[in-house]
BALUM-873328 format. One record per residue (C-alpha): x negated, y negated, z. Coordinates in steps of 0.2 Angstrom, whole numbers, padded with zeros to 4 digits, always signed. Each point is the difference from the previous one (the first is absolute). Example, Ala and Ser with C-alpha at 12.3 -4.5 7.8 and 13.67 -1.06 7.14 Angstrom:
! residues 2
-0062+0022+0039
-0006-0017-0003
***
This chain:
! residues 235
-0269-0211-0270
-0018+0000-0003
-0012-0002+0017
-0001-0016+0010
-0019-0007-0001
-0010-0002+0012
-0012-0016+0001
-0016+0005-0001
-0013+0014+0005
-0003+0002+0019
-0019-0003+0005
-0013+0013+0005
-0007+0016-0010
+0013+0009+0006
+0016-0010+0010
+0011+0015+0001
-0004+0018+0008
+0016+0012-0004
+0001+0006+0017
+0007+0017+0009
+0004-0002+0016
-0007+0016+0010
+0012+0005+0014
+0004+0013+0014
+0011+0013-0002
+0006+0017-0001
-0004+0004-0019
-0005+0012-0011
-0014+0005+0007
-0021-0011-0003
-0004-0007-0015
-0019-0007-0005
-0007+0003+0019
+0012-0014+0005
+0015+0007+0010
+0010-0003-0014
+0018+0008-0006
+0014-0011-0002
-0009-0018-0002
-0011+0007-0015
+0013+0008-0012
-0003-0004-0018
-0017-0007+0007
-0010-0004-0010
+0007+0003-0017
+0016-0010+0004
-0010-0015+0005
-0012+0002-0015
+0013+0000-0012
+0009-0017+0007
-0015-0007-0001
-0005+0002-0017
+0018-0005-0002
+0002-0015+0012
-0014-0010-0008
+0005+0001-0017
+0018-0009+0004
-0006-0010+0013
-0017-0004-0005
-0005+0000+0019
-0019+0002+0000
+0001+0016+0010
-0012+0014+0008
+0002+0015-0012
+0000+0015+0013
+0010+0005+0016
-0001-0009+0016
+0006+0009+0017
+0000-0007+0017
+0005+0005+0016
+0015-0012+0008
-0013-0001+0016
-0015-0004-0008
-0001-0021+0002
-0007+0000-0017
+0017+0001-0008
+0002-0018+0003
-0012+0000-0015
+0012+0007-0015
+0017-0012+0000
+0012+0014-0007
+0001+0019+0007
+0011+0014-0005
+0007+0017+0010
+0010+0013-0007
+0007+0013+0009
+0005-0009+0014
+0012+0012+0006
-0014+0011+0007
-0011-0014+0008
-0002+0000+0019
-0011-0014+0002
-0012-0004+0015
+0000-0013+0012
-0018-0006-0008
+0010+0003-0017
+0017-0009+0006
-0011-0016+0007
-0010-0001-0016
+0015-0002-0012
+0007-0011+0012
-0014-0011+0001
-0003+0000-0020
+0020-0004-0004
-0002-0015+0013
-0015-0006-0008
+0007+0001-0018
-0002+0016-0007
+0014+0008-0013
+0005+0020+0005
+0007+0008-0017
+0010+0016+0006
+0005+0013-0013
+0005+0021-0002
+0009+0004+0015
+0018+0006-0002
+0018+0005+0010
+0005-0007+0019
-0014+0012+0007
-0013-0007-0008
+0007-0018+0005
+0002+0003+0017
-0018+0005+0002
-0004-0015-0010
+0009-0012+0010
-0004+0004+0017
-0019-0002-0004
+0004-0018-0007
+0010-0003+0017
-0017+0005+0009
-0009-0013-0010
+0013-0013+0000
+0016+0003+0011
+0006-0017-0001
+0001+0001-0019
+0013+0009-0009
+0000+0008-0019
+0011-0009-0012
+0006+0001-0017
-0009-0011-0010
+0013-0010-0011
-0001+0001-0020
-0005-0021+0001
-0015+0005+0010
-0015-0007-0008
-0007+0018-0002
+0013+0004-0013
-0006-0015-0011
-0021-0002+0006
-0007+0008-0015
+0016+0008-0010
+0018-0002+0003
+0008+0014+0005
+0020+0002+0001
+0002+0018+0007
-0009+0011+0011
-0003+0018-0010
-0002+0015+0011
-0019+0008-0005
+0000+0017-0001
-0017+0012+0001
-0009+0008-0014
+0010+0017+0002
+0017-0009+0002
+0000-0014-0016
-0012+0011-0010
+0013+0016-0001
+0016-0013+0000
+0006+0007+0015
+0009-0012+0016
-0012-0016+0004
+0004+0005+0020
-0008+0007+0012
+0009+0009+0015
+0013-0013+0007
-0008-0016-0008
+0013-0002-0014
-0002-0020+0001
-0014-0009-0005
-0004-0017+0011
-0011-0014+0003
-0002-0006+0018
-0010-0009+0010
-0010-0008+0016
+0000-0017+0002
-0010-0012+0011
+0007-0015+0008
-0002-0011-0014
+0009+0013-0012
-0016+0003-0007
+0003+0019-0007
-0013+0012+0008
+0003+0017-0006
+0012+0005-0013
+0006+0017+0001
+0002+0009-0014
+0013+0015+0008
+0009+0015-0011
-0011-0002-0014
-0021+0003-0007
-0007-0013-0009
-0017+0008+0002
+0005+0013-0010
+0004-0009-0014
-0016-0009+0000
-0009+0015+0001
+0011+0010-0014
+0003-0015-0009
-0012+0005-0015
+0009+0018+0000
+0012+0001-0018
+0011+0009+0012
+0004-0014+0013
+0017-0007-0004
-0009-0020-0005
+0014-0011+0007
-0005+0005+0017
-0017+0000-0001
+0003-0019-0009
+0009-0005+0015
-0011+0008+0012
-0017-0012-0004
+0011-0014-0004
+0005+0001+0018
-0018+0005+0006
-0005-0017-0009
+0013-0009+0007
-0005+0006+0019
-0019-0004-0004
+0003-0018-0006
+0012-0003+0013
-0011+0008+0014
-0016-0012-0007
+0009-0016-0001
+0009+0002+0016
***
């Protein structure tokens, strides 16, 4: 099926910033003077290319260039929707862990994505206990609006990187050998942060215009990221 419409333009010169969210943790190494690593992989190409992407299925009026922000600075609050990859090697800090709280309680949309195996999960999970331990991690079910906000998706493909789809080989990585969809939600089952675990959906937006990435998962890849943008706006 063709894409859902979506009434309207949203006001403003530029409604929507495409935003990184910049995080602690033991990385590889600086990147851009800004204690980078993990948090900025495929930064800023990746987020360039969804971009250029994005606005011609959504027709969202948006910023054309990066966007990265630290989870403690209170200006976060500003940009709706923020995205982290590589979770698995974030160790946030106490100013990091009370800034995401704060911006999920207020409203904000947390898109997770590449991270991959139990390891990695268990690192994930623990920090999300620190900023909500009350809340648990779900699977989101297949009649969740996300599924249907933009595009309707009936099954959850498993992204593989550049290296991985491009030469044909296995779309897992180490002992991720599922793809899933979960997710944190508030009290009023409004859906927080969707986690995208076992799978790289930034890859494929990144490789997307590469003859050499296999196209059905770099189709499903934006058709999910527009589901998760039009879902994280209107919610």
């Amino acid at each position: 099926m063709g894409p859902r419409m979506v009434e309207g333009e949203l006001p403003g010169r530029y409604p929507f910033y495409w935003t990184r969210a910049v995080y602690s943790g033991y990385g590889r190494g600086w990147w851009g003077g800004r204690g980078g690593g993990s948090w900025a992989t495929d930064y800023p190409k990746g987020d360039r290319q969804f971009l250029v992407v994005l606005k011609r299925l959504v027709r969202l009026n948006a910023y054309d260039w990066e966007n990265a922000v630290s989870l403690a600075d209170p200006g976060i609050r500003r940009f709706p929707v923020i995205y982290a990859v590589e979770v698995g090697r974030m160790e946030l800090t106490d100013e990091e862990i009370e800034g995401l709280r704060s911006y999920l309680d207020a409203g904000g949309f947390l898109i997770v994505d590449d991270f991959w195996g139990s390891r990695e999960w268990s690192v994930f999970e623990w920090n999300m206990s620190r900023v909500f331990p009350e809340r648990s991690i779900e699977d989101i079910p297949s009649d969740h609006p996300i599924f249907s906000a933009y595009y309707d998706i009936e099954e959850i493909l498993q992204v593989p990187n550049i290296n991985n789809g491009a030469g044909g080989y296995q779309t897992h990585e180490r002992d991720g050998y599922v793809p899933y969809v979960r997710g944190i939600f508030d009290d009023e089952r409004r859906l927080m942060v969707v986690v995208n675990w076992n799978t790289d959906l930034g890859d494929a937006w990144e490789w997307a215009e590469s003859p050499y990435y296999p196209l059905e998962y770099s189709t499903f890849a934006y058709e999910m990221g527009a589901n998760m943008i039009v879902y994280g706006m209107s919610h």
